[in-house]
Residue frames as qw, qx, qy, qz and C-alpha x, y, z in Angstrom:
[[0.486, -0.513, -0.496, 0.504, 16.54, 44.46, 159.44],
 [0.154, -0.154, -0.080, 0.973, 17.21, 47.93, 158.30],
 [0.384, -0.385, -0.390, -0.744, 13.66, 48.33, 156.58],
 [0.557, -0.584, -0.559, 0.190, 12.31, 46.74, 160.20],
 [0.432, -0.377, -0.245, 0.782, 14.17, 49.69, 162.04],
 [0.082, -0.083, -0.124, -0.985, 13.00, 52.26, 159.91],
 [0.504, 0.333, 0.575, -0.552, 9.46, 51.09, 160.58],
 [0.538, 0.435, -0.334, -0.640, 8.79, 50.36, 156.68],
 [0.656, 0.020, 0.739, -0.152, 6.71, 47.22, 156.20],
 [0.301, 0.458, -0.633, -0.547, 6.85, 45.34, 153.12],
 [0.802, 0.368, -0.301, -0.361, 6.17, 42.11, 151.58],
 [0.471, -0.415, 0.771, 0.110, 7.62, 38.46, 152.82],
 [0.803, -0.211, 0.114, 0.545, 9.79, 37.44, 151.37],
 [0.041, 0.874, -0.055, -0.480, 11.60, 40.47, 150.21],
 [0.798, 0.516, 0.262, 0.169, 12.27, 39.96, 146.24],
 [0.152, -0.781, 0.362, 0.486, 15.82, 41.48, 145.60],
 [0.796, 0.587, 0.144, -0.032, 16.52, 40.73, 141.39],
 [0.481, -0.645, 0.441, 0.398, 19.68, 40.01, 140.51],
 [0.483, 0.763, -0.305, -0.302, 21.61, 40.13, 136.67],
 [0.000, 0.556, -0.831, 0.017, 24.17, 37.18, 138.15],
 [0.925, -0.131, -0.241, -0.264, 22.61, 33.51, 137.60],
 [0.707, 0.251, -0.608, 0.260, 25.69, 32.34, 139.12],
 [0.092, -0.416, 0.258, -0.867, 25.10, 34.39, 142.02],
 [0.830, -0.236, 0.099, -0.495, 21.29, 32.74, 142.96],
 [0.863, -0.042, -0.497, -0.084, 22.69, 29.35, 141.85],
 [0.481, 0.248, -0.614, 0.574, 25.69, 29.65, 144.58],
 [0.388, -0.266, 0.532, -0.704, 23.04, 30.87, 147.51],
 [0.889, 0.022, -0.053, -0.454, 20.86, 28.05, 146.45],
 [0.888, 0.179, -0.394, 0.153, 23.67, 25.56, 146.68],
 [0.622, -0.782, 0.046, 0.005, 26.21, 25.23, 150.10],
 [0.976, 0.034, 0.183, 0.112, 28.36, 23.52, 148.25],
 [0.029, 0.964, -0.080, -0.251, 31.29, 25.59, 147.73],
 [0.726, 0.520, -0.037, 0.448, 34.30, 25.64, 144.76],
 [0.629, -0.350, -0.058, 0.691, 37.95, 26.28, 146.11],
 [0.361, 0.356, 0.221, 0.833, 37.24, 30.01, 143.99],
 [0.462, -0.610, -0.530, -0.365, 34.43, 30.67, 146.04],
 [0.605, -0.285, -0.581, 0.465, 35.85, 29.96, 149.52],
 [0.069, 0.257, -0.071, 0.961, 36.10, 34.49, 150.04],
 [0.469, -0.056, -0.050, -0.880, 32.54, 35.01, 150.06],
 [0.404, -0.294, -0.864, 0.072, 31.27, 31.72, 151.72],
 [0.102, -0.203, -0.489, 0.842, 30.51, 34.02, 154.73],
 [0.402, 0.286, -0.006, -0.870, 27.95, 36.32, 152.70],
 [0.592, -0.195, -0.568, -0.537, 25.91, 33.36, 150.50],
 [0.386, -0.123, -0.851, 0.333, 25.70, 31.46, 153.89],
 [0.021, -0.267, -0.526, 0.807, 23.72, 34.29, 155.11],
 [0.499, 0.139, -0.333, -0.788, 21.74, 34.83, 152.11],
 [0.522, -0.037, -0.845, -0.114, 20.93, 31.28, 151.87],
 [0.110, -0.458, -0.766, 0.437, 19.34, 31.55, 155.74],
 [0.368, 0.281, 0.144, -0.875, 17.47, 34.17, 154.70],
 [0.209, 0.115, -0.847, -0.475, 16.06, 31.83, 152.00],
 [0.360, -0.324, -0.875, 0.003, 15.27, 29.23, 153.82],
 [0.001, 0.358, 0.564, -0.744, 13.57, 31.56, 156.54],
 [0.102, 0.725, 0.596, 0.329, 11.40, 32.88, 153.58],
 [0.037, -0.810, -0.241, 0.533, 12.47, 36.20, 154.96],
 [0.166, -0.592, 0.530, 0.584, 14.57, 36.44, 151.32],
 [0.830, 0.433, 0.329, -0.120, 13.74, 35.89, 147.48],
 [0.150, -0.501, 0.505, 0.686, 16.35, 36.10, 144.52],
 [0.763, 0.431, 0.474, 0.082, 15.21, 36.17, 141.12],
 [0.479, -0.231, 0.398, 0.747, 16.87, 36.82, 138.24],
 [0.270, 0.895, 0.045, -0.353, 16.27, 40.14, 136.01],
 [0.844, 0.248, 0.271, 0.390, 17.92, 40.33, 132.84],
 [0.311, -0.261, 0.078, 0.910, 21.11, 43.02, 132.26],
 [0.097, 0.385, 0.422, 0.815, 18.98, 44.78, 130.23],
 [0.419, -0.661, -0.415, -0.465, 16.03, 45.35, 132.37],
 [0.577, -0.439, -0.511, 0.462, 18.33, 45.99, 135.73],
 [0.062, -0.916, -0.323, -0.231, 17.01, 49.43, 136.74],
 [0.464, -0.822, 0.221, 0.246, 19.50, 50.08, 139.67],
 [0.665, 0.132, 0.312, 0.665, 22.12, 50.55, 136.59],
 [0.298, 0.805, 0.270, 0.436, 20.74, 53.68, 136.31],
 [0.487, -0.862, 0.122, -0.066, 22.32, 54.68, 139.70],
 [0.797, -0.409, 0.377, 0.235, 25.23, 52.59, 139.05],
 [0.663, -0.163, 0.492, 0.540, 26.76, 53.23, 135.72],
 [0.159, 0.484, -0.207, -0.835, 27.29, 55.82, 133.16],
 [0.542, 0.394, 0.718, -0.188, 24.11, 55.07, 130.98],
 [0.176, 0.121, 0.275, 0.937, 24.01, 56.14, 127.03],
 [0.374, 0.024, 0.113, -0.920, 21.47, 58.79, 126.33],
 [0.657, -0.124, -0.523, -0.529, 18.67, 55.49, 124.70],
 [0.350, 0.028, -0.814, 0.463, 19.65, 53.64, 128.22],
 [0.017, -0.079, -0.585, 0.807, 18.77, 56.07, 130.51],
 [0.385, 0.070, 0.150, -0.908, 15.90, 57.12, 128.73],
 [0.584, -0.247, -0.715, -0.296, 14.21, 53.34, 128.73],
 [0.402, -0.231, -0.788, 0.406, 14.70, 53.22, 132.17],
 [0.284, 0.326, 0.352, -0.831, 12.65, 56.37, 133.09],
 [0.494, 0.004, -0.538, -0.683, 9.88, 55.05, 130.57],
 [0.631, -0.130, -0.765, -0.008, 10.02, 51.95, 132.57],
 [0.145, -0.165, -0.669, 0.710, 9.58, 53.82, 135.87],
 [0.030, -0.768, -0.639, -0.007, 7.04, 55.93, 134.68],
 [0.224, -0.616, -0.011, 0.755, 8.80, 59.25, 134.63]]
């Protein structure tokens, strides 16, 4: 909704990669585990986005998750795959 408000059209579904397999498996499933029970609220919404097709998850291995470069102190061979792999 926020890329709809800025005006900035994209691709359906919108393909958001994720590093957690446990993560997709738990929006793909309803079925929730008494550890789980917190964050029912947020896969329940991911999961309608799903099924609307307005929402994709796939999984990206830890190595190849780019937005780590924004998120965590990277070593010096880290940082500098990931700007190889953008193109910088």
């Amino acid at each position: 909704m926020l890329l709809k408000d800025l005006g900035v059209k994209g691709q359906r579904p919108l393909v958001i990669y994720c590093d957690n397999i446990s993560s997709i498996l738990l929006t793909k499933n309803l079925v929730f585990h008494a550890c789980t029970k917190h964050i029912d609220v947020y896969y329940h919404f991911v999961y309608e986005k799903i099924v609307e097709d307005l929402l994709d998850l796939r999984h990206v291995r830890i190595e190849d998750q780019v937005v780590d470069i924004f998120m965590k102190p990277l070593t010096k061979e880290k940082f500098f795959k990931f700007i190889r792999k953008i193109g910088l």
